[in-house]
N, C-alpha and C positions, 0 to 999 in steps of 0.2 A: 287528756281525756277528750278534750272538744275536737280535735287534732283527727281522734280515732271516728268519734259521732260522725263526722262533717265529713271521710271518707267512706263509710258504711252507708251514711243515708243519699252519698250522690252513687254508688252505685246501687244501691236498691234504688232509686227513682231510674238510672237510665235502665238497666239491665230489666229490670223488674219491669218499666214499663214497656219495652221492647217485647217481653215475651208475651207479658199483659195483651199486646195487640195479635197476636199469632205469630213473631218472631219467632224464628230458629237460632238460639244461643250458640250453638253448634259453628254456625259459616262465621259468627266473630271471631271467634279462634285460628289464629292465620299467625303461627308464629314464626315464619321465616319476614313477615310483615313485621312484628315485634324486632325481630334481631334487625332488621335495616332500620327504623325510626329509633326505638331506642338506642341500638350502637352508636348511630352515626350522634345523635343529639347527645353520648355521653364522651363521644371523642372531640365532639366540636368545646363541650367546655374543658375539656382538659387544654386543649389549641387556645384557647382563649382565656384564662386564666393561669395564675400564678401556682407556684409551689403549695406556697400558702394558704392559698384559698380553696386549692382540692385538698389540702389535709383539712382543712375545718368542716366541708361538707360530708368529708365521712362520719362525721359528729353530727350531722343536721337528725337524725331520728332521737338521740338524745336531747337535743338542744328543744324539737318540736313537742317531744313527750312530757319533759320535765316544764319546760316555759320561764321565766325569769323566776329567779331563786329571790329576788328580796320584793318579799312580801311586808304586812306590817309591823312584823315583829322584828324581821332585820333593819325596819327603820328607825323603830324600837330603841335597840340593839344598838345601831349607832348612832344615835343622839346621844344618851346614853355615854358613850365613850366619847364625843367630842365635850357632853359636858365635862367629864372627867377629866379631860385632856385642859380645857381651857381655866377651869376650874385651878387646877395644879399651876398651870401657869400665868394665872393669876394673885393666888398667893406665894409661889416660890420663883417666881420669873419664867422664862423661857428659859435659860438653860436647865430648868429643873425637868427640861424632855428630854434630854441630850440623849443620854442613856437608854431611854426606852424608843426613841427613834431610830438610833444606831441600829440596834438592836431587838426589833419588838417580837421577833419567835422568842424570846427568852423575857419579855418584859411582862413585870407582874401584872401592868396595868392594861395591857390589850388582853393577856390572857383572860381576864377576866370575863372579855367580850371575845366567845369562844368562837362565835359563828363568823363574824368580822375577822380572826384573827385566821381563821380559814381560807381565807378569800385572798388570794396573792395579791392581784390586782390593785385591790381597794385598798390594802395595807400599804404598797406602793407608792401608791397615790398621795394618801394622806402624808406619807413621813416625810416626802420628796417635798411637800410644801410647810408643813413644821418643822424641817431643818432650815428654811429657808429663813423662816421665823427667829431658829436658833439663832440665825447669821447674822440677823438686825435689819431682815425685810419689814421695811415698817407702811410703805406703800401701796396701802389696796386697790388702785387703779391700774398701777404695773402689776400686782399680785394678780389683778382680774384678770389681766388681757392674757399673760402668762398661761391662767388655768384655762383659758378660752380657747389658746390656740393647741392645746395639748390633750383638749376634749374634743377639738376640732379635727385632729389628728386622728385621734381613736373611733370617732362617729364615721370618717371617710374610711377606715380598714374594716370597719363591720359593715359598713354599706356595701362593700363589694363584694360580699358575699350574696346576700339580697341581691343585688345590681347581678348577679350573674345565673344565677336560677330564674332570674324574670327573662333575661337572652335566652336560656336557652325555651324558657314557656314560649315566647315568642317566633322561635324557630320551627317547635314541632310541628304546626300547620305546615309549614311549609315543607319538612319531611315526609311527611303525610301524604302531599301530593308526591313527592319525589316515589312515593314508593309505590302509589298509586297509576304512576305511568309506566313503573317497572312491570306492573301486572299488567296493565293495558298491552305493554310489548310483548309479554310473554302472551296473552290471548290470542294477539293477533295471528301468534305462530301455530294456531291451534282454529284457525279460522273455519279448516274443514270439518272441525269433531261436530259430533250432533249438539243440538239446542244445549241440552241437560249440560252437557259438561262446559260448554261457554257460558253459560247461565253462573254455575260455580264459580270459574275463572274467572269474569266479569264481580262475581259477590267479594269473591278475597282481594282484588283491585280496589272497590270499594270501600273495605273495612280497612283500607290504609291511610286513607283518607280522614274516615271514622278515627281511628285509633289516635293519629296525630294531634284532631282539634280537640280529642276526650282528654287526652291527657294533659292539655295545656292548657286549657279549661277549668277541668272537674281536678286538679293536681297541684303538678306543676305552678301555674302564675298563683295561685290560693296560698303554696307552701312559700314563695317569695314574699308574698302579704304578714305570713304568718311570724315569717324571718324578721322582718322588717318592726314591724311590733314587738315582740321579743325585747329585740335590739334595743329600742327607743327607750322603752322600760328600764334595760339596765342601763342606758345611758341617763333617766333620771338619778338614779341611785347615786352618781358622782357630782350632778348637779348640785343635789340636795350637799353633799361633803362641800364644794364650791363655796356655797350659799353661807356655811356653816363659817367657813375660814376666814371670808371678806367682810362679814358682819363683826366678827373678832377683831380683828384686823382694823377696822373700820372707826374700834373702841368699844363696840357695847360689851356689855355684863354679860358672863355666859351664858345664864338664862334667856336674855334678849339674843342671844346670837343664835342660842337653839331655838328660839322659836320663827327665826329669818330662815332658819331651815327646814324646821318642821311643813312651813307655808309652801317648800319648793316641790314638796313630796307629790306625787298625784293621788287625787281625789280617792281614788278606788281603793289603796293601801294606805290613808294621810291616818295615824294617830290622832286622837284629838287632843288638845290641848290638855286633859284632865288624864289620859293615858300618860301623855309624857309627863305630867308633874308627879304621877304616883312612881310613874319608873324609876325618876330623877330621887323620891323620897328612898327608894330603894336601895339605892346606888349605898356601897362597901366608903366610908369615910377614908 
């Protein structure tokens, strides 16, 4: 929603006030201008990135529309199950996961946690490091550095997407001009038409210019910002699982360990302390 505001109200300010002064809307419309800055600036990321990373930006309107999916109630949600989790493995050992990490599209005990159990990724994660547990990882300073460099991993593969929307924000000025000189050449071929129609030709050179540093501006480098935040967001969501494991790990009591995680949450979506204890009263024995 902010996504949509934030593009509606910078073109009503530029456009709106452009015509506001006695602008002609009309001579910005130059779209063989459009087809050289935007072509060239959507073939240069393709030249410049991975397979990878142009299939995830054709996802970027979903990704900007929806915004990180774990809110507070997916934090909720899984606390929640790493109580459950640690909980179980506290009075039946650690092999009494075995089964449900093998396994957890079929396990009674994720299923429970419907929204989590959704999420590939995060189910991933977590079992890859409670099989670890099953094996008799009992050191949470190798268990930290382990989840550090595997978070480290996955924050460097979402940053290039970020990282490559800001390249090409960065480049459209400079298309801009490119396309701006292409007018200027084609003018000059036109050196003898009367005033009025070099006047034109001169205004659509121009608006090449224009069009470059709007879009990399009022667009472009905003939507890299937006990526980026996004990102960082879901990347708490694992910290918080992290937090939750090396506190266990560590020795404390499930309670104490969810609340060494609750603390990692950010402020904007954190549970309070008295959400998660009602949750946790909630929780299926």
């Amino acid at each position: 929603m902010l996504v949509i505001f934030g593009s509606l109200f910078v073109l009503a300010c530029v456009f709106g006030g452009y015509a506001a002064a006695g602008g002609h809307l009309i001579m910005l419309w130059q779209p063989f201008e459009v087809v050289i800055i935007v072509g060239a600036a959507i073939g240069a990321f393709i030249i410049g990135n991975t397979f990878t990373v142009i299939k995830k930006s054709l996802l970027l309107p979903v990704l900007l529309l929806k915004g990180s999916p774990y809110k507070k109630d997916r934090y909720i949600e899984l606390l929640g199950l790493m109580f459950t989790i640690f909980k179980l493995a506290k009075s039946k050992g650690m092999l009494a996961l075995e089964t449900h990490v093998e396994n957890p599209q079929e396990s009674d005990l994720f299923n429970q946690f419907p929204g989590f159990s959704k999420d590939h990724h995060a189910v991933e994660f977590l079992c890859d490091y409670l099989r670890l547990f099953t094996l008799g990882t009992e050191n949470p300073h190798e268990l930290e550095d382990l989840i550090d460099k595997e978070l480290q991993v996955h924050h460097e593969e979402d940053e290039s997407l970020a990282g490559s929307v800001q390249t090409m924000a960065d480049g459209l000025p400079a298309l801009g001009i490119v396309a701006a000189v292409m007018g200027v050449i084609h003018t000059m071929a036109l050196i003898a038409e009367p005033p009025e129609i070099l006047g034109k030709s001169i205004g659509a050179a121009l608006a090449g210019t224009f069009l470059g540093v709007f879009l990399a501006y009022g667009f472009v480098g905003p939507t890299a910002s937006a990526i980026k935040n996004i990102q960082s967001k879901n990347h708490k969501y694992f910290e918080c699982i992290k937090a939750g494991l090396i506190a266990y790990a560590q020795g404390y009591a499930p309670q104490v360990a969810i609340e060494f995680a609750r603390k990692s949450v950010p402020t904007d979506v954190r549970p309070s302390f008295h959400e998660v204890e009602e949750a946790m009263n909630e929780l299926p024995s």
